[in-house]
C-alpha positions in Angstrom: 78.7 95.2 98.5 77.1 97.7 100.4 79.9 100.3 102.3 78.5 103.2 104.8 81.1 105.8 105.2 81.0 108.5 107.9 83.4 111.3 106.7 84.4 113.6 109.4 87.3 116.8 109.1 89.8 116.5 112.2 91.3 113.2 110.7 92.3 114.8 107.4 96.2 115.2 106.4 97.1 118.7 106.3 94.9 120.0 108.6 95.7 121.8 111.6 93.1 124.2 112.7 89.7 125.1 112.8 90.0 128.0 110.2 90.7 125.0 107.9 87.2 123.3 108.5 84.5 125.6 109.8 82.5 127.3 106.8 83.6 130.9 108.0 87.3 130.0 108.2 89.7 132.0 106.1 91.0 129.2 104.8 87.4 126.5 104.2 88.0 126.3 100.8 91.7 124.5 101.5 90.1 122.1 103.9 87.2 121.3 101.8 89.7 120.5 99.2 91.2 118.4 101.2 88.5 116.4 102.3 87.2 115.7 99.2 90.7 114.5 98.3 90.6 111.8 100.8 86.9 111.0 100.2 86.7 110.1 96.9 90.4 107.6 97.2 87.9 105.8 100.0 85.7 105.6 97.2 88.1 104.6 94.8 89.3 101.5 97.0 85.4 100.3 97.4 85.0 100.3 93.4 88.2 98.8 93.2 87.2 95.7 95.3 83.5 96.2 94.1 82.8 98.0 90.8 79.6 98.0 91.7 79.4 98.3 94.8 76.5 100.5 96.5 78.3 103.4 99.0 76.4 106.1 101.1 78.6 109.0 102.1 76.9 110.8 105.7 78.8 114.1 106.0 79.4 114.0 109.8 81.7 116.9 110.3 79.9 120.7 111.5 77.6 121.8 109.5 77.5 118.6 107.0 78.0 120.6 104.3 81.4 120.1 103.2 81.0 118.6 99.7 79.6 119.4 96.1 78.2 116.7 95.5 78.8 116.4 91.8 82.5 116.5 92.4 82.0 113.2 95.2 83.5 110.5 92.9 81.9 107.4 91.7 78.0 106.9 91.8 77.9 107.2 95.8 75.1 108.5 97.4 75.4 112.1 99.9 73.6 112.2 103.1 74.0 116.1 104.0 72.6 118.4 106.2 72.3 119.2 109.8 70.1 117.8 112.5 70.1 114.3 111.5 68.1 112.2 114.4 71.8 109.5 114.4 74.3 112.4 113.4 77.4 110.9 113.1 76.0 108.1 111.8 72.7 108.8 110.3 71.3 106.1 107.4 73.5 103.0 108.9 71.2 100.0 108.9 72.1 96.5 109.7 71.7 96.0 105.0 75.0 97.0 105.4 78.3 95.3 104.9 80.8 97.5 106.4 81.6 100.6 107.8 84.5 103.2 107.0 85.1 106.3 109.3 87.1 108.4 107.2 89.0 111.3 108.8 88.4 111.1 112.3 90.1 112.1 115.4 91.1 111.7 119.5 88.9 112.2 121.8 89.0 115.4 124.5 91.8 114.5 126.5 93.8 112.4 124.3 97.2 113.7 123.5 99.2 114.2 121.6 95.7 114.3 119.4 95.0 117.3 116.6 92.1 119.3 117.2 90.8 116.6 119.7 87.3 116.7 121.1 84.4 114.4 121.7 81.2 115.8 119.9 81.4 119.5 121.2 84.5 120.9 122.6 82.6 123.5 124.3 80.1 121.1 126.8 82.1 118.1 126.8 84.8 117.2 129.0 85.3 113.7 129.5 83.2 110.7 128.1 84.3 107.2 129.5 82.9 103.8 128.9 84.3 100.3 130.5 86.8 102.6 132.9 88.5 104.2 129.8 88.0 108.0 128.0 86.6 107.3 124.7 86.0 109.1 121.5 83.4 109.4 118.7 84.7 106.1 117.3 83.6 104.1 120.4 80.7 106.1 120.9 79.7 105.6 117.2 80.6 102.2 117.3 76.7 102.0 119.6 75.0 102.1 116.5 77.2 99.6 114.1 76.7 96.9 116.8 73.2 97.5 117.8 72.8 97.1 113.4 76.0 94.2 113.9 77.6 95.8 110.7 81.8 95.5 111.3 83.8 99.0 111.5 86.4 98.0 108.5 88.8 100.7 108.6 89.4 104.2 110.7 91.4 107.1 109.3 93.1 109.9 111.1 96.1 110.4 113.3 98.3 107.9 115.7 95.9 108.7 118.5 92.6 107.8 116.3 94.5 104.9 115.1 95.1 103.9 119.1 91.6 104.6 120.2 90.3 102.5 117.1 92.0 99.4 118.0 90.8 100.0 121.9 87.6 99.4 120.0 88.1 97.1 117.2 91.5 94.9 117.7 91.5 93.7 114.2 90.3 97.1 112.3 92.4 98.6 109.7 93.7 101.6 110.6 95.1 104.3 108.1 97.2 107.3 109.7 97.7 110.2 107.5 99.6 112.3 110.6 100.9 112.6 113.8 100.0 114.7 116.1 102.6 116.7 117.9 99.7 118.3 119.8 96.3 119.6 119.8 97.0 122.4 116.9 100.3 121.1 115.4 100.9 117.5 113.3 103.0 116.2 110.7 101.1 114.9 107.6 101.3 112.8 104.4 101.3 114.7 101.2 97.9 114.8 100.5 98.3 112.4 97.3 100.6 110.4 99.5 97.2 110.1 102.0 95.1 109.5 99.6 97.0 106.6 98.3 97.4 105.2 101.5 94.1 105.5 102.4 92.4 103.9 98.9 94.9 101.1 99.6 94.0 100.9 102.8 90.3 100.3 101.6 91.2 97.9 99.7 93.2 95.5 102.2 90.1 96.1 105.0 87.1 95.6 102.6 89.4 92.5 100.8 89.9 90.6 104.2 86.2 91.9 105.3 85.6 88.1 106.1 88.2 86.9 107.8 88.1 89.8 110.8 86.2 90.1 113.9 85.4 93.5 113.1 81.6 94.5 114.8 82.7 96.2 117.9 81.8 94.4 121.4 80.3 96.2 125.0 79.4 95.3 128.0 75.4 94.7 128.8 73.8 95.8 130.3 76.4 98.9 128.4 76.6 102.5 130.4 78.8 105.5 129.5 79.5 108.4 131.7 79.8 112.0 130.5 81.5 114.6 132.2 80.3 118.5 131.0 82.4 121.6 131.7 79.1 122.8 133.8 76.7 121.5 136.3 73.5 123.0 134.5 74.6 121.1 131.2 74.2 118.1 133.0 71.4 118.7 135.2 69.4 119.6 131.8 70.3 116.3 130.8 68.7 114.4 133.1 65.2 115.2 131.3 66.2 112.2 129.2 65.7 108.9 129.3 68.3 106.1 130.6 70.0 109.4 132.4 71.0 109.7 135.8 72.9 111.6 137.9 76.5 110.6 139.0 76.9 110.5 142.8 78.9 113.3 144.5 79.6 114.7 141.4 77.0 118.0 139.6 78.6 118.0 136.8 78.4 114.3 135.3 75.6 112.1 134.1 75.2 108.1 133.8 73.7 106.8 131.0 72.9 103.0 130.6 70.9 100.8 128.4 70.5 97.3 127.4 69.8 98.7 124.0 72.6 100.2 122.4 70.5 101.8 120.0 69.0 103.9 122.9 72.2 104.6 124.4 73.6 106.8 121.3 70.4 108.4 121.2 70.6 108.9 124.6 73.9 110.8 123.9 72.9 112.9 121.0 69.9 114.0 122.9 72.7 115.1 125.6 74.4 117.2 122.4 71.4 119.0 121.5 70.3 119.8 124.7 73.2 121.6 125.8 73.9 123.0 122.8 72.3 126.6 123.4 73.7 126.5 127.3 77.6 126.7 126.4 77.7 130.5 126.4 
């Protein structure tokens, strides 16, 4: 078996706010803690299907950093680093068998949804796709249907856990909080997480089979993205499958027949306006 996991920080019980999971936060060396913590019970519910069972963890959370590698559990492999060409999902190919996105969260907009955003809180206002807001599980889901490799299992609060199924029906959803707003949820114990979660693992990766599980969109497929300023998305028209939206400055239209295209498409958008938020 061979299991791709996107690991991101939001998603993870006990955390609350940013301080918890940006490298200069007071208190990093908590959230890190943390995150491992759920990581490596994912882990321990691939092995547990699959003993030997190839996994390749892509740190997809800010500076994709979070881990030391040596305490990652298990023989998995570490994708680290920033400016990876797929982000979020960087080193998916269609050899593998499923996907788990660990930790992951609302998008801008949803609430009650902690520390909810859609890729960057500060150009990003609104993405939707098929008349609905959507997230970085939908928008992530691109590439694991332009590959055709099934989204097994999402982790993270009540409002991840809706978004997930808006995406995948049949997915397996694991939810270590609930939200109560954008900087306030109730958690899991930790170890009470982390068991859920490796069980969790188990009972998608187990059923793997019998689910419908690689996510679905309409072709030819278009999202729209709303940014907090006209320039952002006037810069972002330099890119290909983007257009303007009519009557509106601030939103762009991006379509594709490829889906592959699409994402890239949309982390083109990210880096672009990345310097322009101040």
């Amino acid at each position: 078996m061979n299991i791709y996991i996107s690991i991101d920080a939001e998603g993870i019980a006990g955390i609350s706010d940013w301080g918890q999971i940006r490298t200069t936060g007071d208190d990093f060396a908590v959230g890190r803690r943390l995150l491992l913590g759920e990581l490596n019970a994912a882990i321990a519910g691939v092995l547990a299907v699959d003993p030997h069972a190839q996994i390749l963890v892509n740190d997809a959370h800010g500076a994709m950093r979070n881990f030391a590698p040596d305490e990652i559990h298990g023989e998995a492999e570490y994708l680290s680093g920033m400016h990876k060409p797929l982000y979020m999902m960087e080193g998916l190919d269609a050899t593998f068998d499923a996907i788990l996105f660990i930790g992951y969260h609302g998008s801008v907009g949803a609430h009650p949804a902690i520390l909810s955003h859609t890729y960057n809180p500060r150009a990003i206002w609104e993405v939707r796709m098929a008349g609905r807001a959507v997230g970085e599980s939908a928008l992530n889901g691109l590439v694991a249907a332009h590959y055709g490799v099934p989204i097994a299992l999402v982790s993270g609060d009540d409002a991840t856990a809706a978004e997930a199924r808006a995406l995948v029906p049949e997915v397996e959803t694991v939810v270590v909080k609930t939200s109560h707003g954008r900087f306030a949820a109730r958690s899991l114990h930790p170890q009470a997480a982390q068991r859920a979660l490796q069980l969790g693992v188990q009972r998608a990766l187990t059923e793997l089979p019998h689910r419908a599980l690689v996510p679905r969109y309409e072709t030819p497929a278009q999202f729209s993205v709303t940014f907090l300023t006209a320039d952002m998305a006037a810069a972002c028209l330099a890119l290909r499958h983007v257009e303007p939206a009519p009557n509106d400055a601030r939103t762009v239209v991006c379509h594709s027949d490829n889906l592959l295209d699409l994402f890239r498409a949309f982390i083109g958008m990210i880096l672009i306006t990345r310097p322009l938020v101040d």
